[in-house]
C-alpha positions in Angstrom: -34.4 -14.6 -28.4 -35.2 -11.7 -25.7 -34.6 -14.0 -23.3 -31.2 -14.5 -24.2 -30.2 -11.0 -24.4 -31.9 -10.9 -20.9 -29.7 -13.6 -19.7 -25.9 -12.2 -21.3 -26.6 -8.6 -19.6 -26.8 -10.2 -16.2 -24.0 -12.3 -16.4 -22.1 -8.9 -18.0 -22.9 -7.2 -14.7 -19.7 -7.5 -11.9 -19.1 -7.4 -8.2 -16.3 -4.6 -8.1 -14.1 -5.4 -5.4 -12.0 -2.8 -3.9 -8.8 -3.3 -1.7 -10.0 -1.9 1.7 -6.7 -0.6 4.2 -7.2 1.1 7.8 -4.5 3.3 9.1 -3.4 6.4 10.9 -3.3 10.0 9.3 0.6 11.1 9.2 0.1 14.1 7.4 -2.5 16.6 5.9 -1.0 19.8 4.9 -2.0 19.2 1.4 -5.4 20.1 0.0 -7.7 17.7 0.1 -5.2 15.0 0.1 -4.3 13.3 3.6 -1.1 10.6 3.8 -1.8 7.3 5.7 0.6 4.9 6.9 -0.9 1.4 7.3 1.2 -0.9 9.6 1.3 -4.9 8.7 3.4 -8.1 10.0 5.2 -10.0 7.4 6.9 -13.4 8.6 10.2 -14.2 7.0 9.9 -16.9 4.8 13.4 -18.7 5.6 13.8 -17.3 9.7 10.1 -17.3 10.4 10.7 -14.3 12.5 8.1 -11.5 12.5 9.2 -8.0 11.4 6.6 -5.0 11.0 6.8 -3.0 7.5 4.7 0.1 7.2 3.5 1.5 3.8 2.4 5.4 3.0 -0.7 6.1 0.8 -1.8 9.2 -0.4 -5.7 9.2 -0.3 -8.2 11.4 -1.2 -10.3 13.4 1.3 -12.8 15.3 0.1 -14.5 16.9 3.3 -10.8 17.5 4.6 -12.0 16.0 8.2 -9.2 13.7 9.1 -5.9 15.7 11.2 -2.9 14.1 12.2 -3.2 10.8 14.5 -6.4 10.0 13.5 -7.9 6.4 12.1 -9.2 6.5 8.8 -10.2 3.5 6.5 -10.2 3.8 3.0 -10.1 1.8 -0.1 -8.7 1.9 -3.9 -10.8 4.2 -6.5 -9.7 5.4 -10.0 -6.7 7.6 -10.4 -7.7 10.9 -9.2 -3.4 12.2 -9.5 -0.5 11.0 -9.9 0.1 9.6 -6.8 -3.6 8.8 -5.6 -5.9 5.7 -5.9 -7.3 5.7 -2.9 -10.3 7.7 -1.5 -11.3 7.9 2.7 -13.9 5.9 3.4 -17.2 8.8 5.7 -18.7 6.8 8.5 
């Protein structure tokens, strides 16, 4: 019977897997808090032309490193405010 319970706690166990973006810093006036803008290429699906779209995330940086221009890479973490989810990922 130990075994079994041995057994159901490692299958209980998950890989988390986190959405993982790389973009440039466009703003970090706030406190701890820099906003990213992550560039992507979407094809349309009837024209097949390409068009660029470009999405802003707020993301959490602790260490306030990061200034304007810079590359950052980050990925998704719990809420820590309303509007971030995402946290900078140190090299």
């Amino acid at each position: 019977m130990n075994n079994n319970k041995t057994q159901t706690n490692k299958e209980n166990t998950k890989d988390i897997i986190r959405k993982r973006f790389e973009g440039e810093v466009v703003s970090n006036k706030s406190d701890k808090t820099i906003v990213v803008k992550v560039d992507r290429v979407r094809i349309h699906p009837k024209y097949q032309k390409r068009y660029a779209m470009s999405t802003k995330y707020q993301v959490h940086d602790e260490k306030g490193v990061y200034n304007e221009g810079d590359k950052v890479s980050f990925v998704e973490c719990r809420p820590i405010s309303k509007n971030k989810r995402w946290r900078v990922l140190y090299n």
